[in-house]
Backbone as CSV, one residue per row, in Angstrom:
resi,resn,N_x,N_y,N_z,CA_x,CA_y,CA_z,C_x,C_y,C_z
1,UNK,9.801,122.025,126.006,10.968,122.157,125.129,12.066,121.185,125.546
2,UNK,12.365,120.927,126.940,13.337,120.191,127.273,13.012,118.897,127.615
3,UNK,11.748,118.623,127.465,11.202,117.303,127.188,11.578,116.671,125.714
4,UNK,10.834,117.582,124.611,10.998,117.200,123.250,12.802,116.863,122.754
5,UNK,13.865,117.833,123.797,14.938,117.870,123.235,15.427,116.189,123.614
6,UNK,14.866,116.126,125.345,15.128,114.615,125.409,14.744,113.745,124.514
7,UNK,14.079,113.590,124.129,12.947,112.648,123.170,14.296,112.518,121.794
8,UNK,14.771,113.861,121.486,15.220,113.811,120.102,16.651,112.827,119.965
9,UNK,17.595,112.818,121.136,18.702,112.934,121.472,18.843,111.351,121.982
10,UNK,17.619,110.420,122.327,17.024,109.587,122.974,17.754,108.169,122.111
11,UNK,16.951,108.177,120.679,17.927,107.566,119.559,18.833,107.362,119.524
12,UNK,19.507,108.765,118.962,21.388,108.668,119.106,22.248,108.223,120.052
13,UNK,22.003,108.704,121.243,21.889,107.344,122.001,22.140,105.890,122.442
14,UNK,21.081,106.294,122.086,21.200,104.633,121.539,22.030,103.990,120.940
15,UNK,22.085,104.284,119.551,23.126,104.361,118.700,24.394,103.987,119.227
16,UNK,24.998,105.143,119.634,26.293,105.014,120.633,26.660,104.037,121.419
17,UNK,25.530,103.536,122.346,25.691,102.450,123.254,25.452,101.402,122.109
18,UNK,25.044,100.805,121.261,25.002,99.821,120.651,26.423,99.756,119.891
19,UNK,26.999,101.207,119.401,28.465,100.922,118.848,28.859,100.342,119.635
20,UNK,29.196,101.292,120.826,30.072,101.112,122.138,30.196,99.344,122.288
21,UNK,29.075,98.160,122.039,29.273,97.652,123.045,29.929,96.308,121.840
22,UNK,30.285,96.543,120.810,31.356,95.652,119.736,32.650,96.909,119.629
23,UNK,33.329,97.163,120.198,34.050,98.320,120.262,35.400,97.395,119.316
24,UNK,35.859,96.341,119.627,36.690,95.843,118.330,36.542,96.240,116.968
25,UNK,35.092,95.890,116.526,35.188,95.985,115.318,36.024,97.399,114.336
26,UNK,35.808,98.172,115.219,36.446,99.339,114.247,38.392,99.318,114.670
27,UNK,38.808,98.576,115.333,40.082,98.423,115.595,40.797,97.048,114.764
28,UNK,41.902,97.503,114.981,42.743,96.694,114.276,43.108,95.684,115.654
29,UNK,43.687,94.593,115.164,43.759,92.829,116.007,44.707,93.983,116.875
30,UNK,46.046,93.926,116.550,46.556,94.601,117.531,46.696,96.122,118.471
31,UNK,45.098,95.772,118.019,44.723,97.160,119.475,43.183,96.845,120.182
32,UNK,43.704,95.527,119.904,42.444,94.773,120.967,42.773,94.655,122.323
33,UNK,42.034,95.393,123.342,42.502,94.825,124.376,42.176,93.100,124.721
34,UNK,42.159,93.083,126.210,41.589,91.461,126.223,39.973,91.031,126.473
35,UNK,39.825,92.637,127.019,38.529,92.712,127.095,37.631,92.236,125.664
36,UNK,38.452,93.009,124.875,37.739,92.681,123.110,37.614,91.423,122.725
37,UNK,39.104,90.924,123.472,38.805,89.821,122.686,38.050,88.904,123.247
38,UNK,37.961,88.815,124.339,37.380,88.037,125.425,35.584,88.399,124.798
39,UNK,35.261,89.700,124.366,34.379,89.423,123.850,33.631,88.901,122.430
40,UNK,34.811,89.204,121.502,34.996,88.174,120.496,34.539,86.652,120.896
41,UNK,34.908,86.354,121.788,34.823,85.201,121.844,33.341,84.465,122.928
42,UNK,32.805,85.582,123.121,31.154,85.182,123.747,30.227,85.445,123.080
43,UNK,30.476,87.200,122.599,29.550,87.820,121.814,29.646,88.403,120.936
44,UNK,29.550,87.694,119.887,30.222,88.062,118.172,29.398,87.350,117.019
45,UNK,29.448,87.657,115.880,28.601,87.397,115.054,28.849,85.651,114.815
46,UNK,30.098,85.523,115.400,31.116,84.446,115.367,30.428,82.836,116.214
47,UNK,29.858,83.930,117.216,29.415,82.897,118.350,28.464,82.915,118.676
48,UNK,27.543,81.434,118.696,26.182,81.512,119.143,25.746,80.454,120.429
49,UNK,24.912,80.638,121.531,24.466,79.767,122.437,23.154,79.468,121.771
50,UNK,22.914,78.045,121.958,22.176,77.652,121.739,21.667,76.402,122.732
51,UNK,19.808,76.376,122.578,19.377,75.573,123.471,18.955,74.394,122.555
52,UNK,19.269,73.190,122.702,18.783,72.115,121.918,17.928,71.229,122.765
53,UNK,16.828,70.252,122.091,16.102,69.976,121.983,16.639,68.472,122.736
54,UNK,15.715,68.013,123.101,15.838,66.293,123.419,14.811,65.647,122.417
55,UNK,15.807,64.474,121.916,14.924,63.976,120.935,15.085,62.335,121.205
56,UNK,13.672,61.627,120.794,13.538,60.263,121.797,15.040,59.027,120.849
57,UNK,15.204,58.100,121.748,16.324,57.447,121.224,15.603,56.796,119.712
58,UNK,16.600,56.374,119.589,15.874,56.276,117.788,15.840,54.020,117.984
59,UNK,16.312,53.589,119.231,16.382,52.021,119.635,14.218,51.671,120.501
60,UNK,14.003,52.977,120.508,12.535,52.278,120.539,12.811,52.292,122.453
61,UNK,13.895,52.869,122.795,13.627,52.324,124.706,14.225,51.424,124.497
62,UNK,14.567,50.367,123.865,15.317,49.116,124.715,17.177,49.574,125.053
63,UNK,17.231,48.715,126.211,18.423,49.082,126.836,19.109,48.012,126.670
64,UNK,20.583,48.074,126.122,21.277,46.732,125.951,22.477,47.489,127.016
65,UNK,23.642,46.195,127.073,24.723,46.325,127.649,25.915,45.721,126.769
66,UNK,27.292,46.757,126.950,28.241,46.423,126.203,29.226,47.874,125.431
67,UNK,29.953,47.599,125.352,30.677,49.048,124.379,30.812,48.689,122.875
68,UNK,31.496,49.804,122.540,31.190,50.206,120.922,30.199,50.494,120.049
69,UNK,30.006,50.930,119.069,29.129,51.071,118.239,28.085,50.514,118.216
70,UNK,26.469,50.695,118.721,25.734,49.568,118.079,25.746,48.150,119.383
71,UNK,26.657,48.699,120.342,26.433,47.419,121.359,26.360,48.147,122.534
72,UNK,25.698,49.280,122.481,25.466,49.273,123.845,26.085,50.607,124.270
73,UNK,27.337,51.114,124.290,27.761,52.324,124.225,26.829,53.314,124.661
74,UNK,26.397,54.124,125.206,25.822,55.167,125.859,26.584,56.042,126.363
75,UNK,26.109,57.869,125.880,26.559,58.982,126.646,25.797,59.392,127.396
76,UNK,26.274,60.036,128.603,25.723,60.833,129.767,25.740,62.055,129.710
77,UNK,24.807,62.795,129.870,25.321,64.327,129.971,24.619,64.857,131.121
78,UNK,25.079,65.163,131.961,24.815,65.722,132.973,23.779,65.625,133.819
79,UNK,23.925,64.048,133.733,22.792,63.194,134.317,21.941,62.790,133.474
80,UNK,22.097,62.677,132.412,20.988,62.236,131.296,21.754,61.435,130.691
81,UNK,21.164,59.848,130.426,21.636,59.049,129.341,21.367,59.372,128.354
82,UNK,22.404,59.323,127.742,22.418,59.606,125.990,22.555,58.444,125.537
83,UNK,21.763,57.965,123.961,22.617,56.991,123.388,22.207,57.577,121.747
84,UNK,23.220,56.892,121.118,23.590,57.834,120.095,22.950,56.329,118.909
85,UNK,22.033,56.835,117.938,21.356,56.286,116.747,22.163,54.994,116.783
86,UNK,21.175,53.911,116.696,22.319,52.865,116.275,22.795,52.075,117.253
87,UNK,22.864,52.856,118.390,23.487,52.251,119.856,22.531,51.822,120.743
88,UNK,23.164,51.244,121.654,21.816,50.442,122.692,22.239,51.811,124.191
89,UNK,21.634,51.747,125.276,22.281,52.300,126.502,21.065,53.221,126.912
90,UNK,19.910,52.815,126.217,18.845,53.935,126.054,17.516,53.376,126.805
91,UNK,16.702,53.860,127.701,15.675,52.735,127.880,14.678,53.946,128.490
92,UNK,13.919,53.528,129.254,12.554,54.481,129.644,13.011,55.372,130.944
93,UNK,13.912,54.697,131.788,14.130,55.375,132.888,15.604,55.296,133.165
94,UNK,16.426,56.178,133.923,17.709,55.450,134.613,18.880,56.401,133.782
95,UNK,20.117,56.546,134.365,21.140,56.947,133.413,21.994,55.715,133.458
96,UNK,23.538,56.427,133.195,24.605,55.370,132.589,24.807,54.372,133.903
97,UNK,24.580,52.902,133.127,24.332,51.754,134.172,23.133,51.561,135.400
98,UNK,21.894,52.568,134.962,20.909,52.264,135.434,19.644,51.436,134.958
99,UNK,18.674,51.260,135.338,17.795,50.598,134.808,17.249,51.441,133.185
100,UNK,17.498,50.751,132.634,16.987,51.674,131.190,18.162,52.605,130.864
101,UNK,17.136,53.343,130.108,17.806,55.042,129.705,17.143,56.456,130.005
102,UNK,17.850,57.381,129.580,17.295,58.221,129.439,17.793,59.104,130.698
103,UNK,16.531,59.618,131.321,16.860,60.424,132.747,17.457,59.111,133.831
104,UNK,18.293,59.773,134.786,19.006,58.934,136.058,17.960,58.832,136.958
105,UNK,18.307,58.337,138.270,17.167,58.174,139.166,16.739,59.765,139.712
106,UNK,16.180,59.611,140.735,15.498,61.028,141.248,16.676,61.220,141.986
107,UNK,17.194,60.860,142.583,18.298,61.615,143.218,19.051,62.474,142.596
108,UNK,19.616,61.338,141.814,20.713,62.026,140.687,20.311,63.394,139.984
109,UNK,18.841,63.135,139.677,18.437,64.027,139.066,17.697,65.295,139.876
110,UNK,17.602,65.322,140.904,17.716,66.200,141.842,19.475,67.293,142.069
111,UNK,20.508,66.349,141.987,21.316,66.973,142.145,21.698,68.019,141.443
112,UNK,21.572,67.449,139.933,22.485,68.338,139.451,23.710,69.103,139.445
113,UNK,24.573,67.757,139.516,25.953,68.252,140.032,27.056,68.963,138.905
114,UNK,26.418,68.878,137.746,27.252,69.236,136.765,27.211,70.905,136.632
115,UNK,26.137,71.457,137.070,26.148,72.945,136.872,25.350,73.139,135.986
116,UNK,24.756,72.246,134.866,24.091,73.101,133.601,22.967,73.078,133.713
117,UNK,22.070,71.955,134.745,20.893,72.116,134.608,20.336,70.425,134.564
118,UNK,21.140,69.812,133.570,20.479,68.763,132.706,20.335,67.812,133.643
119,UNK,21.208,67.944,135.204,20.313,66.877,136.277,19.137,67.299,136.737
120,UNK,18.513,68.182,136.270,17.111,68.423,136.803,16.395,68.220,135.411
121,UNK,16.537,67.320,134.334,15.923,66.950,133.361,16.127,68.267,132.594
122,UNK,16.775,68.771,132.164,16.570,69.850,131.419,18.045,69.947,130.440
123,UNK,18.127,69.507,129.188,19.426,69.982,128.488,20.433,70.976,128.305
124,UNK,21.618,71.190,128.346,22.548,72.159,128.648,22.741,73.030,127.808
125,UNK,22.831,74.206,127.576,22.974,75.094,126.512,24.325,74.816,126.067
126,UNK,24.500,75.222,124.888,25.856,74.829,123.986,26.226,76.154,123.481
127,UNK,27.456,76.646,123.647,28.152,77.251,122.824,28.613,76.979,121.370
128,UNK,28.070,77.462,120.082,28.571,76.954,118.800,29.984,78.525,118.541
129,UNK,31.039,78.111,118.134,31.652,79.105,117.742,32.689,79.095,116.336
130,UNK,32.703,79.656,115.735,33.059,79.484,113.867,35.023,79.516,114.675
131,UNK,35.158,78.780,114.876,36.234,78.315,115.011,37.178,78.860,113.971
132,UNK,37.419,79.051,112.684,37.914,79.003,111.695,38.282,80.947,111.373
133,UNK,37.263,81.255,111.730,36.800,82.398,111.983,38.689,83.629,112.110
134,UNK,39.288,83.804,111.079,39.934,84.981,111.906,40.089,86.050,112.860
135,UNK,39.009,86.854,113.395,38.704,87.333,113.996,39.103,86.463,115.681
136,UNK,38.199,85.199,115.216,38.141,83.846,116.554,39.528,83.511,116.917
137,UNK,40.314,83.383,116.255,41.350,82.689,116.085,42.669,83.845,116.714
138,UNK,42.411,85.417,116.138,43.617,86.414,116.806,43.028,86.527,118.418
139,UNK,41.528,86.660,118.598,40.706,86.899,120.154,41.453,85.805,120.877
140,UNK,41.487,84.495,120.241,42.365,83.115,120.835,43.271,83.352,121.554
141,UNK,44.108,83.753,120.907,45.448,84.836,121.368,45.778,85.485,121.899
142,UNK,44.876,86.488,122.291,44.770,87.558,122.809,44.433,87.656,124.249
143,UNK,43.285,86.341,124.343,42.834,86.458,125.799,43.464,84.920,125.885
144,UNK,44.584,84.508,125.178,45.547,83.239,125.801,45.070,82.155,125.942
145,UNK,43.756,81.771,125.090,43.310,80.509,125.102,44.411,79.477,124.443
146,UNK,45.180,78.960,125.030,46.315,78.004,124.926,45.850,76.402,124.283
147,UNK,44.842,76.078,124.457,44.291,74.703,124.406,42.891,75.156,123.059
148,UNK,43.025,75.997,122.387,42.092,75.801,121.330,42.443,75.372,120.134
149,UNK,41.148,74.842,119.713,41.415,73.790,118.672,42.231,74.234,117.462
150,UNK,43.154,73.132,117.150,43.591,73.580,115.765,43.184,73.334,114.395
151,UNK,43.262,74.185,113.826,42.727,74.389,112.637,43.755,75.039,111.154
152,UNK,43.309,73.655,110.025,44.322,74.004,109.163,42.979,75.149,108.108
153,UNK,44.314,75.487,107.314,43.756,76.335,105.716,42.622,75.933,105.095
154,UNK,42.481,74.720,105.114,41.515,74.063,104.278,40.177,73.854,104.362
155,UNK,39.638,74.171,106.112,38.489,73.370,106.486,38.076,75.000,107.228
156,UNK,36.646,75.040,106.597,36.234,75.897,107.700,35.722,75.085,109.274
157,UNK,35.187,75.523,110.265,35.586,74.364,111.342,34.747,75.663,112.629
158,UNK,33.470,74.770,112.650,32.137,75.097,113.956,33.184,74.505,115.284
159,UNK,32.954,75.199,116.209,33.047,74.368,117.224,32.029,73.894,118.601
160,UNK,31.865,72.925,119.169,30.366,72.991,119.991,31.089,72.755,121.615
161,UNK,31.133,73.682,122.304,31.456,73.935,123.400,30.091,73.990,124.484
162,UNK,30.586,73.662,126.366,29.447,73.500,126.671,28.967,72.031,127.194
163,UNK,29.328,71.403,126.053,28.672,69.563,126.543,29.864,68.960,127.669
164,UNK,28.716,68.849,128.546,29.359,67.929,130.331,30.627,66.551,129.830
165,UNK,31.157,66.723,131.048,32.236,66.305,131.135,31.479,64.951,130.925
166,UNK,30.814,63.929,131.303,30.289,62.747,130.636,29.620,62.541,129.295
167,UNK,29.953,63.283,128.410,29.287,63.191,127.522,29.538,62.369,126.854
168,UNK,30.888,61.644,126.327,31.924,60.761,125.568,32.144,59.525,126.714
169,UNK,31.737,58.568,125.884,31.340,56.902,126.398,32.462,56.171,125.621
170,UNK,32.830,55.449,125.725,33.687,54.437,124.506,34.340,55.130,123.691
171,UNK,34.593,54.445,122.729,35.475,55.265,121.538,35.135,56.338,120.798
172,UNK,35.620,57.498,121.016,35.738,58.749,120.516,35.576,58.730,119.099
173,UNK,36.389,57.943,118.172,36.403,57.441,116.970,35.272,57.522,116.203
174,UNK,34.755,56.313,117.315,33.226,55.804,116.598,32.091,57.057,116.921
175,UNK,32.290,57.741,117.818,31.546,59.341,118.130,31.559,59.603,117.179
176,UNK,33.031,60.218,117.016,33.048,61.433,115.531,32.430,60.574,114.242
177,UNK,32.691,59.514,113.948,31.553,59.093,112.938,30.203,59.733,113.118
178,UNK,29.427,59.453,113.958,28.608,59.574,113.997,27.819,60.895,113.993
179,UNK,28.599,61.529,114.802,28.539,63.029,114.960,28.340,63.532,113.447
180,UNK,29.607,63.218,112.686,29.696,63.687,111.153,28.985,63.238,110.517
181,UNK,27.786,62.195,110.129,26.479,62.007,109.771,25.547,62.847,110.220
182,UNK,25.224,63.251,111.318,24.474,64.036,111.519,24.341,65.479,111.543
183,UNK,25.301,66.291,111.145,25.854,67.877,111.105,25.563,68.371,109.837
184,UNK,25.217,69.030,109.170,25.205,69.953,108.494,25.090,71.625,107.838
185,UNK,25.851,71.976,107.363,25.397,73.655,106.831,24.498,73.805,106.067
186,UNK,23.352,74.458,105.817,22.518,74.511,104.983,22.163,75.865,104.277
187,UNK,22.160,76.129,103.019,22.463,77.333,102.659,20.986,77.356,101.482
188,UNK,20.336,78.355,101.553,19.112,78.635,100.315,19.585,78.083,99.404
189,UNK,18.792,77.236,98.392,19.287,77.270,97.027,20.150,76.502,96.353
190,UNK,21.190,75.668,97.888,22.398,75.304,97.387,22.259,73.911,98.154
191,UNK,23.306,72.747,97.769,23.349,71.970,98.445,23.556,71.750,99.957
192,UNK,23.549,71.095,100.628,23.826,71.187,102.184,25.677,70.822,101.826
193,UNK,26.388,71.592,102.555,27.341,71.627,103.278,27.858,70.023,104.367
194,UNK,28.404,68.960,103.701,28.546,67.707,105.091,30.228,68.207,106.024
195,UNK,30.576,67.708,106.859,31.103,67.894,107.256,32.234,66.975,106.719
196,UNK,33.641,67.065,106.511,34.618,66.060,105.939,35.458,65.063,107.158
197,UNK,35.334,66.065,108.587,35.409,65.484,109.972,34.784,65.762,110.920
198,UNK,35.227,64.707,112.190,34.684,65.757,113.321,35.596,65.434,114.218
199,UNK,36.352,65.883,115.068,37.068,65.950,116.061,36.613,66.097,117.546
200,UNK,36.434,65.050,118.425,36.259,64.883,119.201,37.467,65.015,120.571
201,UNK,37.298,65.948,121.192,38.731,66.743,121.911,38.228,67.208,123.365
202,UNK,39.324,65.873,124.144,38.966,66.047,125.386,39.779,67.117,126.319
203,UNK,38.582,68.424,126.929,39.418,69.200,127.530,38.905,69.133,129.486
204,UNK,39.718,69.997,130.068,39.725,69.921,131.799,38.011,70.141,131.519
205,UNK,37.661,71.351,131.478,36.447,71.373,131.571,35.390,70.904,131.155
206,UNK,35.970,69.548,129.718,34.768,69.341,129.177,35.245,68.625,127.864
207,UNK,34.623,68.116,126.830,34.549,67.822,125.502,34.365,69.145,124.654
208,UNK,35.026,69.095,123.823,35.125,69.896,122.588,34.724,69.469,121.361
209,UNK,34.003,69.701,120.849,33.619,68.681,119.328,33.707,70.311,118.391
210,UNK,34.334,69.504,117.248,35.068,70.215,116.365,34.442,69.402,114.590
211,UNK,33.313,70.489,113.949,33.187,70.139,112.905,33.803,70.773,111.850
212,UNK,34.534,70.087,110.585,35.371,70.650,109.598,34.640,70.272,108.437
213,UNK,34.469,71.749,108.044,33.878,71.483,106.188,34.876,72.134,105.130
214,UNK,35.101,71.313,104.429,36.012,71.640,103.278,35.862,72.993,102.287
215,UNK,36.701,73.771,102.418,37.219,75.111,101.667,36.679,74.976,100.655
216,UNK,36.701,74.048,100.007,36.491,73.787,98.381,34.808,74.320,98.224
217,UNK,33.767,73.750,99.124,32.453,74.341,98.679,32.353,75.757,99.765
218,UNK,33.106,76.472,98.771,32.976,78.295,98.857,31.716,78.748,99.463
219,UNK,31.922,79.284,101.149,31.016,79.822,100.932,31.412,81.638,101.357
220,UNK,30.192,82.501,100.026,30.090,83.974,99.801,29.267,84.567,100.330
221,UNK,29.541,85.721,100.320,28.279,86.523,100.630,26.703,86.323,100.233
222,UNK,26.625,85.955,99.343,25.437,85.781,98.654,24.788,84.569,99.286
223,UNK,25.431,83.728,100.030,24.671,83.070,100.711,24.117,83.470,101.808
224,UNK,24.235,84.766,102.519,23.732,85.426,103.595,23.504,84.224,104.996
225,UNK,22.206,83.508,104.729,21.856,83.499,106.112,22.524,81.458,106.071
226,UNK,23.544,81.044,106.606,23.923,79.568,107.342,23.417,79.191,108.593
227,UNK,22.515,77.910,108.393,22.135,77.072,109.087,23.029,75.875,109.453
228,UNK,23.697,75.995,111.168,24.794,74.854,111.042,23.239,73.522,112.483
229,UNK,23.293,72.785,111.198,22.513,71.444,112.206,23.732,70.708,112.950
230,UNK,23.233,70.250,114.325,24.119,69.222,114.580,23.207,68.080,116.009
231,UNK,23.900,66.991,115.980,23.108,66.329,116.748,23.772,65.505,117.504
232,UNK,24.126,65.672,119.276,25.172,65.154,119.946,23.861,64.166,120.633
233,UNK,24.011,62.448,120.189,23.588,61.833,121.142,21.875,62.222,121.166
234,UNK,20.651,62.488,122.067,19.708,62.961,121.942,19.794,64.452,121.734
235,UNK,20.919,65.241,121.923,20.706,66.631,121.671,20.551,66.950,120.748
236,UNK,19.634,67.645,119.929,19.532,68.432,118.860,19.259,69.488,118.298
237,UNK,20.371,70.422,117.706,20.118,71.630,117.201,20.384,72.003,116.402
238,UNK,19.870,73.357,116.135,20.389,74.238,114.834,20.527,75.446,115.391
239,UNK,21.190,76.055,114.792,21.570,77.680,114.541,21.896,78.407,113.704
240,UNK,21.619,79.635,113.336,21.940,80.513,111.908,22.609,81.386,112.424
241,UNK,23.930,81.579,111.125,25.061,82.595,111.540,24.249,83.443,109.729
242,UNK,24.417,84.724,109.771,24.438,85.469,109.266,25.788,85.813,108.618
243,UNK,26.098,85.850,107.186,27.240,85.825,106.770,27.354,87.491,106.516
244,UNK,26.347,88.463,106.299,26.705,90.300,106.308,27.434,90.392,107.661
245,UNK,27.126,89.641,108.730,27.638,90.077,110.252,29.100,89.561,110.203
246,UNK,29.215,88.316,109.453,30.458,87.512,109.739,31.724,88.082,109.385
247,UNK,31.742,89.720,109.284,33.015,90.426,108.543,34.002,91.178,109.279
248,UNK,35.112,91.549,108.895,36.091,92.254,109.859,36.676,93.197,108.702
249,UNK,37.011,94.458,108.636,37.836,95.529,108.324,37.480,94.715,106.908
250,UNK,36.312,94.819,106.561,35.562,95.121,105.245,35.627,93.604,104.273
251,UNK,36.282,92.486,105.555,36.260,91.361,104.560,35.709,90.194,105.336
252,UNK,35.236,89.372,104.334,34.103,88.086,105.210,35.083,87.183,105.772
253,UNK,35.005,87.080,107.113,36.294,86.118,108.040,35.028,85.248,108.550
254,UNK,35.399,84.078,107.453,34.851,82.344,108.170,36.009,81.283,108.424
């Protein structure tokens, strides 16, 4: 009998601890503690980690020398040469100013001094977070993130947190071009979503890249499941935000 009662009670349960552990959602902004918001801002429908892919340079391996666009320019990330479509800095072996591209020597790549991994050949996980996001934006506040990105009325606006402090080579400028060719939202049915910018934003801990898509292509409920692509350099990913999850006190906050 007091077996079966466990068994019954086992569920609900459950239940409880799964409320329990988004405890914001049923509160209003100002009765968030910081705890809330602090989790708003890791673990929310809002925010996703993601692991991206290495994908081969699109220059074939050859390694040139030089900055800007297209001459040579190469990013590093955390011991890994990057070079971004178009650009030279890329080759079979070596990181930034080594022989070639690609991975650094064995040392370097032994170290792994950046913390994420990617000096032991392995790419860094990325934080994507809907920036734009109300919910994102009062949690901002709340747990005193002072240095987050700004964001006007007009643009809904991903943000990709996460990428090593070498990631940004030369002109930032010519980045966010590039960056903004390669990003997109992708929705069933409907056209892809481009991005109208990208903001490239250097912080203590790191680069901030900031994609903005224009208000004007609405997106509703009925689009349910968003696919945001993006592609930093050889990194490449995707992720799906769920737009039923993306809601607060009964209204869709993107």
């Amino acid at each position: 009998m007091f077996y079966k009662w466990r068994l019954s009670i086992l569920p609900f349960s459950l239940v409880l601890l799964a409320a329990g552990d988004q405890t914001w959602k049923d509160k209003r902004v100002a009765e968030w503690s910081e705890d809330d918001a602090k989790q708003v801002l890791t673990d929310s429908p809002w925010v996703k980690t993601v692991q991206p892919t290495m994908v081969k340079p699109a220059n074939g391996g050859q390694h040139r020398q030089g900055g800007g666009m297209g001459r040579g320019v190469g990013i590093g990330i955390g011991g890994i040469g990057i070079g971004l479509p178009g650009m030279g800095g890329m080759g079979r072996r070596g990181g930034m100013g080594g022989p070639g591209g690609g991975y650094p020597d064995d040392g370097e790549r032994r170290r792994g001094d950046d913390g994420t991994g990617a000096g032991r050949g392995e790419p860094p996980s990325l934080k994507l977070r809907w920036e734009s996001a109300l919910p994102v934006r009062e949690a901002e506040l709340k747990a005193r993130e002072t240095n987050a990105p700004t964001v006007d009325a007009d643009h809904y606006a991903i943000a990709v947190y996460g990428t090593p402090n070498r990631i940004v080579r030369g002109d930032s400028k010519d980045l966010a071009s590039e960056l903004k060719k390669q990003a997109s939202i992708k929705r069933e049915g409907k056209k892809d979503l481009k991005p109208s910018s990208v903001q490239v934003l250097q912080r203590d801990d790191g680069p901030v890249i900031v994609y903005l898509f224009p208000r004007s292509n609405e997106i509703t409920r009925q689009d349910k499941r968003l696919q945001f692509d993006g592609q930093i350099g050889r990194l490449k990913f995707e992720q799906s935000f769920y737009v039923e999850d993306m809601t607060y006190q009964g209204k869709l906050e993107l």
